[in-house]
C-alpha positions as CSV (number, residue, x, y, z in Angstrom):
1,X,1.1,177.2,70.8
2,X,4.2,174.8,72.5
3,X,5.8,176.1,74.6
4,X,9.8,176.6,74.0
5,X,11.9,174.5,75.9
6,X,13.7,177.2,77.6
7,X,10.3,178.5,79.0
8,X,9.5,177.2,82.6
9,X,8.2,178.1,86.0
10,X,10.2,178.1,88.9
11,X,10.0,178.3,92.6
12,X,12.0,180.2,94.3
13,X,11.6,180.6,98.2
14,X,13.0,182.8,100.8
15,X,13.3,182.7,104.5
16,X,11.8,185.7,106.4
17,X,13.8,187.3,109.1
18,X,11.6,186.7,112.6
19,X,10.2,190.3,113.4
20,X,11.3,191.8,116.7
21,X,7.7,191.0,118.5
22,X,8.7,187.0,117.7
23,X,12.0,187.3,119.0
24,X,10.7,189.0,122.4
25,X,8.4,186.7,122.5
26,X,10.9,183.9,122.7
27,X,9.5,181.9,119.6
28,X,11.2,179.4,118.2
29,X,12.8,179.2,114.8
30,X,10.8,177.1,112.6
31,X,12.4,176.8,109.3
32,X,15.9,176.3,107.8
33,X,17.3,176.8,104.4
34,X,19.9,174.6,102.8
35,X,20.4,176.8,99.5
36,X,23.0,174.4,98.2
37,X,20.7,171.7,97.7
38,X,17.5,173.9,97.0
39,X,15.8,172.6,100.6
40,X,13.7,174.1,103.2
41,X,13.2,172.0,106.4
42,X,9.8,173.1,108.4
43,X,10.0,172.0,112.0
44,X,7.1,173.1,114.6
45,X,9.0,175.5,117.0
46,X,8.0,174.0,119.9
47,X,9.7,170.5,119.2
48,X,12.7,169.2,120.7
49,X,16.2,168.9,118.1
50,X,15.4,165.0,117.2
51,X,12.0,166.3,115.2
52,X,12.9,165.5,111.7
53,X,10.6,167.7,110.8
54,X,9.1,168.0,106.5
55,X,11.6,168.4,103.7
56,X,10.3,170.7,100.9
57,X,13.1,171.3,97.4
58,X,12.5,174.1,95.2
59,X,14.4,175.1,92.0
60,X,16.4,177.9,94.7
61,X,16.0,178.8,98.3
62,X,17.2,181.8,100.3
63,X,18.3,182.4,104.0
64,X,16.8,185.3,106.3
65,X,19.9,187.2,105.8
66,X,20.0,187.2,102.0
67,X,20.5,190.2,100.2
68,X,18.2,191.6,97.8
69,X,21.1,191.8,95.1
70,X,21.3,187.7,96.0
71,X,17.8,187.2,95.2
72,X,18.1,189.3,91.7
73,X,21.0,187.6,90.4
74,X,19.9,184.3,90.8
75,X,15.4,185.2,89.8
76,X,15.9,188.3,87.9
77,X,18.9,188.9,86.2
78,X,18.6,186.4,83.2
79,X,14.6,187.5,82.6
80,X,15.4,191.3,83.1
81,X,18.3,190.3,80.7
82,X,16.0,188.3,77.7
83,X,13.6,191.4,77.5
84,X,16.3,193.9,76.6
């Protein structure tokens, strides 16, 4: 059976806040969201600012302070919608 042309998988990626133990423990900030263009940057935390670190796009990306209403609208919403 094809599959309709509407029908697809996508990846969808978000950011976890650093718990408190991380933050007393004075690590570093490894990864960065650009959600306008759908990129995550991964940098180790121990490098200086010139590491380039790895670009990695997905189809939507979220930042540690996202809401969860954020995250529905833009994964959710049109799925939850097609059922009903």
């Amino acid at each position: 059976m094809a599959a309709k042309q509407d029908e697809c998988v996508k990846v969808v990626v978000r950011i976890r806040p650093m718990s408190g133990d991380e933050e007393r423990n004075g690590h570093g900030i490894a990864t960065e969201a650009f959600s306008d263009r759908g990129l995550i940057t991964v940098r180790s935390a121990d490098q200086d600012e010139q590491d380039q670190g790895k670009n990695f796009f997905f189809d939507a990306v979220f930042q540690p302070n996202c809401t969860q209403r954020e995250i529905y609208d833009t994964c959710a919403a049109g799925v939850v919608e097609s059922v009903l």
